[in-house]
DRENTI-258756 format. One record per residue (C-alpha): x, y, z; residue number from 1; residue in one letter. Coordinates in Angstrom, 1 decimal. Each point is the difference from the previous one (the first is absolute). Example, Ala and Ser with C-alpha at 12.3 -4.5 7.8 and 13.67 -1.06 7.14 Angstrom:
<gunu east="12.3" north="-4.5" up="7.8" k="1" r="A"/>
<gunu east="1.4" north="3.4" up="-0.7" k="2" r="S"/>
***
This chain:
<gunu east="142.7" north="65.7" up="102.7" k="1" r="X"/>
<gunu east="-3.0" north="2.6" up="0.1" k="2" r="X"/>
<gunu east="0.1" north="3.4" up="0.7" k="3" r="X"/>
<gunu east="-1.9" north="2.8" up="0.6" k="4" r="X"/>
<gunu east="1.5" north="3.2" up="-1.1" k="5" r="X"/>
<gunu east="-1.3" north="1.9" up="3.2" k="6" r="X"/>
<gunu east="2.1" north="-0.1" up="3.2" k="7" r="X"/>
<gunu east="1.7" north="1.6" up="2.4" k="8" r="X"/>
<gunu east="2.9" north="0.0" up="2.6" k="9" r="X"/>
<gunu east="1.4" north="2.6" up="2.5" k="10" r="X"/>
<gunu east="3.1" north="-0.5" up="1.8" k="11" r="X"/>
<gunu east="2.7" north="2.1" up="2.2" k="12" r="X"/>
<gunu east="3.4" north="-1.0" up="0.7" k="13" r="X"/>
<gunu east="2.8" north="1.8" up="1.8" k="14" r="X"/>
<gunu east="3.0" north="1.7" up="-2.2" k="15" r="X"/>
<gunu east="2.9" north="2.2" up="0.7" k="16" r="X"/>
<gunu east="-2.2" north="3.4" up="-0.5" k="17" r="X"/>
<gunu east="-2.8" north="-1.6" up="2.0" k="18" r="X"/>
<gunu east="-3.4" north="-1.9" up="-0.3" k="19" r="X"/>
<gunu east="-0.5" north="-0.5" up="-4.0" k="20" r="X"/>
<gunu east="-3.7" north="-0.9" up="-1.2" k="21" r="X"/>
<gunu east="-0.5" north="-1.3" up="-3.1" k="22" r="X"/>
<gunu east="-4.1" north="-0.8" up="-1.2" k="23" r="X"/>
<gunu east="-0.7" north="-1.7" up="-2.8" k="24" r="X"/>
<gunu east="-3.8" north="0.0" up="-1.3" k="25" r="X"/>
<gunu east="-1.1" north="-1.3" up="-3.4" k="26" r="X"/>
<gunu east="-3.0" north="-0.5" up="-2.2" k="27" r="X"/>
<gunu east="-1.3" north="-1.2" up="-3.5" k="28" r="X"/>
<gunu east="1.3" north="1.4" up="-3.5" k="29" r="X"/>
<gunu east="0.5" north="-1.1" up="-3.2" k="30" r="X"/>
<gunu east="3.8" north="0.2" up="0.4" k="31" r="X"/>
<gunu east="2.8" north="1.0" up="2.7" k="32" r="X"/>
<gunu east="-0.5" north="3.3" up="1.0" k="33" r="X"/>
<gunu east="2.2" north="1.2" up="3.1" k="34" r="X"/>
<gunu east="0.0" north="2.9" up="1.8" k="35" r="X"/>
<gunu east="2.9" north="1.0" up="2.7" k="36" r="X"/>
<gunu east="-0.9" north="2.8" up="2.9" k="37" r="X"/>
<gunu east="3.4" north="0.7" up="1.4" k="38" r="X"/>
<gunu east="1.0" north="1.9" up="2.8" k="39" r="X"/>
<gunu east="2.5" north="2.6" up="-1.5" k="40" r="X"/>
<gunu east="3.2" north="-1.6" up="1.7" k="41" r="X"/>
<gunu east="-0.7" north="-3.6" up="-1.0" k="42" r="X"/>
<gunu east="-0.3" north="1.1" up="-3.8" k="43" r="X"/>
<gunu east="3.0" north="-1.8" up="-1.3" k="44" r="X"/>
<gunu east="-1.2" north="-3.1" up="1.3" k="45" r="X"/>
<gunu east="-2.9" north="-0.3" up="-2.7" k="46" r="X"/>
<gunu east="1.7" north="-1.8" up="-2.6" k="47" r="X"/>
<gunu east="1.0" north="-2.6" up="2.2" k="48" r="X"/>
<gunu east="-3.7" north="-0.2" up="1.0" k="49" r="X"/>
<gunu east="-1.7" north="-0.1" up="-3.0" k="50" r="X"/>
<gunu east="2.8" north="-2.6" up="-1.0" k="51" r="X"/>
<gunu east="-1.3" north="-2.4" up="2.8" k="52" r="X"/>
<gunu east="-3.6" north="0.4" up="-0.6" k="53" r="X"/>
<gunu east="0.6" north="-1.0" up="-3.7" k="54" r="X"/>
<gunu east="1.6" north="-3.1" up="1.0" k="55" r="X"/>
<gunu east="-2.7" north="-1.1" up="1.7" k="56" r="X"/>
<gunu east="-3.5" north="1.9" up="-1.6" k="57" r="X"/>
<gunu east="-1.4" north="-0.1" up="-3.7" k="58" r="X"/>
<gunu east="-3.2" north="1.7" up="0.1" k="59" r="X"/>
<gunu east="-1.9" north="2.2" up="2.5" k="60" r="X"/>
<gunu east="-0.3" north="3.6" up="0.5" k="61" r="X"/>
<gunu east="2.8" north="0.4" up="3.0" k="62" r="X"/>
<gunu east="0.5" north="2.9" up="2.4" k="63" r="X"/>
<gunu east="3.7" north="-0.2" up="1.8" k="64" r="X"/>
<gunu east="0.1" north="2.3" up="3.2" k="65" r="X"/>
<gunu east="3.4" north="0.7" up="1.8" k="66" r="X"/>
<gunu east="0.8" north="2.1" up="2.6" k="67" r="X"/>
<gunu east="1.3" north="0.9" up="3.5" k="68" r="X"/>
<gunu east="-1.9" north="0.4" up="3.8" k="69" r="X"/>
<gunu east="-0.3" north="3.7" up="0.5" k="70" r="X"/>
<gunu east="1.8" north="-1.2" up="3.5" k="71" r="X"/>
<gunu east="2.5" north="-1.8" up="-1.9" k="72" r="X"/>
<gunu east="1.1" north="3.2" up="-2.3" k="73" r="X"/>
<gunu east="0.5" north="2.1" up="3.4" k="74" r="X"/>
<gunu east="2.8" north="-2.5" up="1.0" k="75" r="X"/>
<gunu east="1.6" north="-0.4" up="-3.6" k="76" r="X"/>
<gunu east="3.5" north="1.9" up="-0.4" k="77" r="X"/>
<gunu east="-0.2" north="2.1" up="-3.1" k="78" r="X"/>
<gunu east="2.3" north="2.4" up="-1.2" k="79" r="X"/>
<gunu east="0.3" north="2.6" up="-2.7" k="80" r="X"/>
<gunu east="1.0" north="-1.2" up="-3.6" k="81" r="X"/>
<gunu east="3.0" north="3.3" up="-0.4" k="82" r="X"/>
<gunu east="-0.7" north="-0.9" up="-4.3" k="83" r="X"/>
<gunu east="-3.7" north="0.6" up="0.4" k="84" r="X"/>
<gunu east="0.4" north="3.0" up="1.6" k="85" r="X"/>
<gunu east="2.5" north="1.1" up="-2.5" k="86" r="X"/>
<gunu east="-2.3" north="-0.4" up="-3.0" k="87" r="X"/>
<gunu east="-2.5" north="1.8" up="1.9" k="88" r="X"/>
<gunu east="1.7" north="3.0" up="0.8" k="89" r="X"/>
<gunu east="1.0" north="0.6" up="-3.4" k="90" r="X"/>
<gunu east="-3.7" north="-0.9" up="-1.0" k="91" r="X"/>
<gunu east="-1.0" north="2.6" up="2.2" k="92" r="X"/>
<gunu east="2.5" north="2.8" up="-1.5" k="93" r="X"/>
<gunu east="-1.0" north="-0.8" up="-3.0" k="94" r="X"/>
<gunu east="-3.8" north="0.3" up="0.9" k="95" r="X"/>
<gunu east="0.8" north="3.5" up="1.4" k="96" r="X"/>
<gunu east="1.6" north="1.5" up="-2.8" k="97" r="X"/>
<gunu east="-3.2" north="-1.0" up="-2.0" k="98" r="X"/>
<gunu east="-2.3" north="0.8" up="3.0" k="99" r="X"/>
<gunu east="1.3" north="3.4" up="2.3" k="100" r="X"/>
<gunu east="-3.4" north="0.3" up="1.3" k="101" r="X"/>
<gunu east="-0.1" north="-3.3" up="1.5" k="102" r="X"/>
<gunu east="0.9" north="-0.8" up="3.5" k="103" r="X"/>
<gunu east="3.2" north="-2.4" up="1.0" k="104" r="X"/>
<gunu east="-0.3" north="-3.3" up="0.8" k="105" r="X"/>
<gunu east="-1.0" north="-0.6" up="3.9" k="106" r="X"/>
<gunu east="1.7" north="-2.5" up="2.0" k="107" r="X"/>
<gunu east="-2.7" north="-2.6" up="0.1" k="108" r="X"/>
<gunu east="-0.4" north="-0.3" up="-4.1" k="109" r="X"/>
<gunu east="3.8" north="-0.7" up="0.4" k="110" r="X"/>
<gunu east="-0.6" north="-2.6" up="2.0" k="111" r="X"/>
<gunu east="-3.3" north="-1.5" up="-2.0" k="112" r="X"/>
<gunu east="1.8" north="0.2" up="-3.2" k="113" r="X"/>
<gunu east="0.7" north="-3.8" up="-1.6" k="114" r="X"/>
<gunu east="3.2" north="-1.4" up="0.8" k="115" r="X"/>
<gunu east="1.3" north="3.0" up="2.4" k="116" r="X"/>
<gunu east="-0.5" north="-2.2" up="3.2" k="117" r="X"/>
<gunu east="1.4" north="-3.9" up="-0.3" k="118" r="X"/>
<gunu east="0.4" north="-2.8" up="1.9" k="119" r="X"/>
<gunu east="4.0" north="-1.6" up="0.8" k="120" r="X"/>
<gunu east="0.8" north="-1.4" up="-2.7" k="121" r="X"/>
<gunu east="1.2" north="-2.8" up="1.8" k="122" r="X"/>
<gunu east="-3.2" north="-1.5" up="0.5" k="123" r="X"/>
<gunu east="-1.2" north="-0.3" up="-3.5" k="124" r="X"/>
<gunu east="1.0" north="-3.5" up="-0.6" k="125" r="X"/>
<gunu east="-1.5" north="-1.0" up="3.4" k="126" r="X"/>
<gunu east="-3.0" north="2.0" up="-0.5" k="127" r="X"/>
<gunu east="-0.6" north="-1.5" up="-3.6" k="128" r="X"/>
<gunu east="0.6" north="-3.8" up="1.8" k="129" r="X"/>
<gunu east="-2.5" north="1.1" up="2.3" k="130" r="X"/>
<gunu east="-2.8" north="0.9" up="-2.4" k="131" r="X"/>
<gunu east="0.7" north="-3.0" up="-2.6" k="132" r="X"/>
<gunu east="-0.7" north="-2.3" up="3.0" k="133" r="X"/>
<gunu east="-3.0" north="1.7" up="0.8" k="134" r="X"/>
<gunu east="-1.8" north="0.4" up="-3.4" k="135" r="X"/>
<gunu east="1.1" north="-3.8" up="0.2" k="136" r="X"/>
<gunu east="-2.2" north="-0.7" up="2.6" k="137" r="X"/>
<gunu east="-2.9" north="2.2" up="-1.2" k="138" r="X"/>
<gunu east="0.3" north="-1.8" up="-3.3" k="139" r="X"/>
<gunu east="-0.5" north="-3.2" up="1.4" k="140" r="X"/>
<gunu east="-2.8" north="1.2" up="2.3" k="141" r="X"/>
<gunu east="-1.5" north="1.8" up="-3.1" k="142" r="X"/>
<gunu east="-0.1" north="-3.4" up="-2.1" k="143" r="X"/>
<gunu east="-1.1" north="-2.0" up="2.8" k="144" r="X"/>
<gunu east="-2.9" north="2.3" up="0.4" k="145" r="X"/>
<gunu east="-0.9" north="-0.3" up="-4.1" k="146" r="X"/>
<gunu east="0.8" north="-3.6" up="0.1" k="147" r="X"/>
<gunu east="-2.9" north="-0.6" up="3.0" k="148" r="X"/>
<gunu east="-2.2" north="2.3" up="-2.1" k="149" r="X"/>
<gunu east="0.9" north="-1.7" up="-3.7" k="150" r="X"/>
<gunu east="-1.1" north="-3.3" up="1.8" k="151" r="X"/>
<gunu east="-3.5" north="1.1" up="0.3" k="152" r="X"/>
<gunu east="-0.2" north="1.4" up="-2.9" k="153" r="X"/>
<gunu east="1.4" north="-3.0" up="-1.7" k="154" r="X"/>
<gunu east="-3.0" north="-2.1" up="2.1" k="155" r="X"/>
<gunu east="-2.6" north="2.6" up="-1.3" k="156" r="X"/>
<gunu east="1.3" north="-0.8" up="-3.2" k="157" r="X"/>
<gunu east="-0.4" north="-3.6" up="0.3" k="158" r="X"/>
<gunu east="-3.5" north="0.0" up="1.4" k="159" r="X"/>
<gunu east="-1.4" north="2.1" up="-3.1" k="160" r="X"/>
<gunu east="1.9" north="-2.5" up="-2.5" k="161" r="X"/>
<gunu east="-1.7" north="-3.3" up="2.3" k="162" r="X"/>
<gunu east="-2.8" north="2.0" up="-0.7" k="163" r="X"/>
<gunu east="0.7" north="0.5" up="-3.6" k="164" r="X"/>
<gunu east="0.9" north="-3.7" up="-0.4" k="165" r="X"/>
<gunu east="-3.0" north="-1.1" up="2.0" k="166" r="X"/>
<gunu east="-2.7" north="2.0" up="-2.3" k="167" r="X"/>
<gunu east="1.7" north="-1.0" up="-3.5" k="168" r="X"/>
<gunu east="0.0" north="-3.9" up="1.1" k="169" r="X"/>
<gunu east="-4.0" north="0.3" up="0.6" k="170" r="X"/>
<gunu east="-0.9" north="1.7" up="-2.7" k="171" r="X"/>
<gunu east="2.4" north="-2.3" up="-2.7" k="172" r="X"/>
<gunu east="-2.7" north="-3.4" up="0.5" k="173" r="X"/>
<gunu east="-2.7" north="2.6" up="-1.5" k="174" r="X"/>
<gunu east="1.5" north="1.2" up="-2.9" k="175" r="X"/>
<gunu east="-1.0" north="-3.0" up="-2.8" k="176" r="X"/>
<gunu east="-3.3" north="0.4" up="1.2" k="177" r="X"/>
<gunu east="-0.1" north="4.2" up="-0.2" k="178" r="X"/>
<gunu east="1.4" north="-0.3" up="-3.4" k="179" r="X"/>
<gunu east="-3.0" north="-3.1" up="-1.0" k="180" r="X"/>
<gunu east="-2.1" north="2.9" up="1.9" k="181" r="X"/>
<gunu east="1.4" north="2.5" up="-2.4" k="182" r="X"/>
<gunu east="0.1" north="-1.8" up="-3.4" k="183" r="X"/>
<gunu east="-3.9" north="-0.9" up="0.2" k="184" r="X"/>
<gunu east="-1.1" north="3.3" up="1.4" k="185" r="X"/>
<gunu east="2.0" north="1.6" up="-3.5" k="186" r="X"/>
<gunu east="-1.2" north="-2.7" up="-2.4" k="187" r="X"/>
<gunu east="-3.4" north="0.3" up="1.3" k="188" r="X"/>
<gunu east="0.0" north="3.8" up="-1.2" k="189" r="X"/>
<gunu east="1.7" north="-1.3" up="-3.3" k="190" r="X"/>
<gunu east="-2.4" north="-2.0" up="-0.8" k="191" r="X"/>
<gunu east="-2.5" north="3.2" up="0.6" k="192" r="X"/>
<gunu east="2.0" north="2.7" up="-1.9" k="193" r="X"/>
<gunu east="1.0" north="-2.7" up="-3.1" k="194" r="X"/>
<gunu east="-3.4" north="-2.3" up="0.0" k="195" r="X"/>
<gunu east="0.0" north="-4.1" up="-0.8" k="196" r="X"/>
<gunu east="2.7" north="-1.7" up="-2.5" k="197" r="X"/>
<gunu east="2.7" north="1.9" up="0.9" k="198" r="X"/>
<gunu east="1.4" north="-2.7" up="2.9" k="199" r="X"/>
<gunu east="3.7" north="0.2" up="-1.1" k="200" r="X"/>
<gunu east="0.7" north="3.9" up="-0.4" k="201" r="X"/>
<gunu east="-1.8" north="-0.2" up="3.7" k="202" r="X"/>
<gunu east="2.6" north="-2.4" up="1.5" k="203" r="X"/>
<gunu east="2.9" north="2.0" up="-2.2" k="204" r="X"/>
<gunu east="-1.0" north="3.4" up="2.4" k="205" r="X"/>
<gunu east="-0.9" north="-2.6" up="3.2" k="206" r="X"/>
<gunu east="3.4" north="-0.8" up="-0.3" k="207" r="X"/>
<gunu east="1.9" north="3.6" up="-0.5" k="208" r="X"/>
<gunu east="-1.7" north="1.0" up="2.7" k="209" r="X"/>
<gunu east="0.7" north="-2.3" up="2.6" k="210" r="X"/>
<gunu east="3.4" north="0.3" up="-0.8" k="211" r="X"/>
<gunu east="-0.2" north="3.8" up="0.8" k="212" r="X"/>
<gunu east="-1.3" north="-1.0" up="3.6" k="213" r="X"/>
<gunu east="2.0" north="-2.8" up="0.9" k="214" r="X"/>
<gunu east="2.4" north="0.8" up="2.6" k="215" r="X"/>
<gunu east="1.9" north="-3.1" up="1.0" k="216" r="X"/>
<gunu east="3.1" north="2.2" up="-1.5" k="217" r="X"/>
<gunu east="-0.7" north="2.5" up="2.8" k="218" r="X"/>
<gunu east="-0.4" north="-2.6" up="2.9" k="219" r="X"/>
<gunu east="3.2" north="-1.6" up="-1.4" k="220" r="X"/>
<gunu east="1.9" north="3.1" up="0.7" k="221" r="X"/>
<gunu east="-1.4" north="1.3" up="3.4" k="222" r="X"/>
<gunu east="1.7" north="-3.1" up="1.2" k="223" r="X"/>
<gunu east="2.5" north="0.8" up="-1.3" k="224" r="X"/>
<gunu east="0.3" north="3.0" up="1.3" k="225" r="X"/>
<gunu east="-1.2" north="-1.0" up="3.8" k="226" r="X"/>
<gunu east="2.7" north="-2.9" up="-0.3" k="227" r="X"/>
<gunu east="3.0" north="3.4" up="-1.0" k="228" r="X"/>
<gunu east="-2.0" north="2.4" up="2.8" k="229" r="X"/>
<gunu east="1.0" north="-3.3" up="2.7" k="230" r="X"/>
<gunu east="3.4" north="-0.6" up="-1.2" k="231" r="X"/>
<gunu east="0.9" north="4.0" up="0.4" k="232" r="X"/>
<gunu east="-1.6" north="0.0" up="3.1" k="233" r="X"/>
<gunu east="1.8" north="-3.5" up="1.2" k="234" r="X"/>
<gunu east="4.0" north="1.5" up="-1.6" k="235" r="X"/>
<gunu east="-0.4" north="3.6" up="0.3" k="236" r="X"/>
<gunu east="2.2" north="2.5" up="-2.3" k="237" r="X"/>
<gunu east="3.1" north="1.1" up="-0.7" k="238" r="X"/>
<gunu east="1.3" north="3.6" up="-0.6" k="239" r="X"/>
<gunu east="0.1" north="-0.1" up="-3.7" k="240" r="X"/>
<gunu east="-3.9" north="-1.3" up="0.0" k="241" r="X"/>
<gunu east="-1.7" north="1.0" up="3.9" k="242" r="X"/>
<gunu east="-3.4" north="-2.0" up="0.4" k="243" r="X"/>
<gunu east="-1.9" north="2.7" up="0.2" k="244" r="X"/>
<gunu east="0.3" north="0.8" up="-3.3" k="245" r="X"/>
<gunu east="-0.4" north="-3.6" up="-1.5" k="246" r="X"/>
<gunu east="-3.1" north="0.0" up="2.2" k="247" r="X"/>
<gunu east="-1.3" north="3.0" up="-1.2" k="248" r="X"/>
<gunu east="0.7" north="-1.4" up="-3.9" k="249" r="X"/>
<gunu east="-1.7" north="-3.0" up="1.1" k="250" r="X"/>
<gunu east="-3.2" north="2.2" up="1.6" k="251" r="X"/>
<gunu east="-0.4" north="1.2" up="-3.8" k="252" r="X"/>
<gunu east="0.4" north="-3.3" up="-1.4" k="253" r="X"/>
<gunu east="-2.8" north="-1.5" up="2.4" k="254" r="X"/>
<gunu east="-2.2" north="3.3" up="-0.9" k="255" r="X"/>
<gunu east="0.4" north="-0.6" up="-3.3" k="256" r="X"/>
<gunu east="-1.7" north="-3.6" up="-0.4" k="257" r="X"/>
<gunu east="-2.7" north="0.6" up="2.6" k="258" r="X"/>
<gunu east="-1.0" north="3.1" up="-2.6" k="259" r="X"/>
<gunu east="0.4" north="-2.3" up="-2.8" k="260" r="X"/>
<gunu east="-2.0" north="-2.6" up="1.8" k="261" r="X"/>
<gunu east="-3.2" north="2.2" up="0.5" k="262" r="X"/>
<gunu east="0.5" north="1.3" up="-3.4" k="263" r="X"/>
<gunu east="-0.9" north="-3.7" up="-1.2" k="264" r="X"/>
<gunu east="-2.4" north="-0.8" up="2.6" k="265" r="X"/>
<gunu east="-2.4" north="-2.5" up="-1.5" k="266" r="X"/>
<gunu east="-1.9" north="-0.3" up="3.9" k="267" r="X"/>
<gunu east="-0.8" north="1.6" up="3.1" k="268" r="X"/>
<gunu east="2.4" north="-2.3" up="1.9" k="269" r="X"/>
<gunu east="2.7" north="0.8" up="-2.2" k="270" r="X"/>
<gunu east="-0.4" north="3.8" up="0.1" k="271" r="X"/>
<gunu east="-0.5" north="0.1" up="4.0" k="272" r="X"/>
<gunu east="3.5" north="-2.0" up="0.1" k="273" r="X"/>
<gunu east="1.8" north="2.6" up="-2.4" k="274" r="X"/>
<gunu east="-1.3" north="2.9" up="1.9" k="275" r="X"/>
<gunu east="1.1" north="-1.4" up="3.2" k="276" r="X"/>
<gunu east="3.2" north="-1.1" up="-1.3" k="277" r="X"/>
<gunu east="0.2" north="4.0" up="-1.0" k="278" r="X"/>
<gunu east="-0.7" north="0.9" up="3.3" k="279" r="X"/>
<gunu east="3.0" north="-2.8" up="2.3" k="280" r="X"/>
<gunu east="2.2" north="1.3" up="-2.9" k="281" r="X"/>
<gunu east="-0.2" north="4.1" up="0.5" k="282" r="X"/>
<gunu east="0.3" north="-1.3" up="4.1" k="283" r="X"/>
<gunu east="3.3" north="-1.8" up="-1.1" k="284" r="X"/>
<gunu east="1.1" north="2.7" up="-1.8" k="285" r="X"/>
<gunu east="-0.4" north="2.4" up="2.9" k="286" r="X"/>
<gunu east="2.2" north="-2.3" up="2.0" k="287" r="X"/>
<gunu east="2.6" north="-0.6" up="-2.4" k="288" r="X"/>
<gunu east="0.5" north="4.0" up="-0.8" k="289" r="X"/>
<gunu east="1.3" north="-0.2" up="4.0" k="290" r="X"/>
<gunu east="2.3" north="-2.6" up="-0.6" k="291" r="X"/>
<gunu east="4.0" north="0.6" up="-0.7" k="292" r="X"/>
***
């Protein structure tokens, strides 16, 4: 299967502190690049986040959002962590022996201070059930969305190499008589550079050249490469070698010929084909650089 490396999925679901939201948005990179925005009491549940989304995502730049309702947070329980508050009374002694000058600590930083005010601990285990299921289900709503969007891709793709295929098969019939085209064109100008008798040193160069501008090699291997370009498309990737980037090595290889193909030119027809080729090719590429 296809797919794109931009999605996204939003999804709410009750737990015991309240209504939990988790948002998942994600779009192209060269590698997997997450970022977590966490409300400050669901911290600890990151690692088991970015454990889940790395079971299921290889490439992409991701953006994880978690958090709480405000209405939710009025109805949470909480209660004060008595080791927090510990540590940060002797934080603040030792602050005011370095600092007489400065004020004492008001009632509201107490409270705002990480880790003074916690949730019962008795609902970790449910509340960490209750966001596995959900980034679950935003997973799957997040890969459906890249697979719908990897499916049009992969049909853009195909048009362009049709296209490809289409163009290379009309021009092949023309080149024996392009190169014939070629060869008497060059001997004609032999023959006016060298002058008469010199018939076989004429045929030696005739023949060096038309090597030079013979491209049935490069035909040879754009088919190959449309034939690889359909057979990603058709079985997809795998962790350890996405599509995209075979695709994109493949968007070079095709590049790659069409430049060598106008380099050796030997007739208009020829040179309009490689510069079209040039052109479906950087389209593919674009395509391919949004594919996982």
């Amino acid at each position: 299967m296809i797919l794109s490396m931009t999605g996204y999925a939003a999804l709410s679901a009750d737990s015991p502190r309240g209504r939990l939201s988790l948002e998942l948005r994600s779009v192209n990179s060269r590698f997997l690049d997450m970022q977590f925005r966490i409300a400050d009491e669901l911290r600890s549940l990151e690692p088991m986040l970015r454990e889940l989304i790395l079971a299921r995502v290889s490439r992409g730049k991701l953006d994880c959002r978690l958090f709480f309702s405000d209405s939710a947070l009025a109805d949470t329980p909480q209660q004060l962590n008595s080791e927090a508050l510990a540590r940060l009374k002797s934080l603040a002694g030792e602050a005011a022996r370095l600092f007489p000058d400065a004020g004492p600590l008001r009632l509201a930083d107490v409270l705002r201070w990480p880790g003074v005010v916690t949730q019962p601990q008795a609902d970790e285990e449910k509340m960490r059930a209750a966001a596995g299921a959900l980034c679950e289900r935003a997973l799957q709503e997040l890969l459906s969305a890249r697979a719908r969007e990897g499916e049009k891709l992969a049909t853009a793709i195909r048009e362009r190499i049709a296209a490809m295929r289409s163009r290379v098969a009309e021009i092949a019939p023309l080149l024996p008589q392009s190169i014939a085209a070629y060869e008497a064109k060059l001997a004609e100008r032999l023959r006016e550079a060298l002058g008469a008798g010199q018939e076989e040193r004429i045929r030696a160069e005739v023949a060096v050249f038309a090597a030079k501008v013979d491209v049935d090699e490069e035909l040879t291997r754009l088919g190959a490469h449309f034939s690889e370009f359909e057979r990603v498309l058709t079985q997809g990737g795998a962790r350890s070698a996405p599509a995209g980037k075979r695709l994109d090595f493949l968007s070079q290889e095709l590049n790659r010929e069409a430049n060598t193909l106008a380099a050796k030119a030997a007739s208009q027809a020829i040179s309009q084909c490689a510069l079209e080729l040039k052109l479906l090719t950087e389209q593919i590429r674009e395509q391919a650089q949004n594919i996982e």
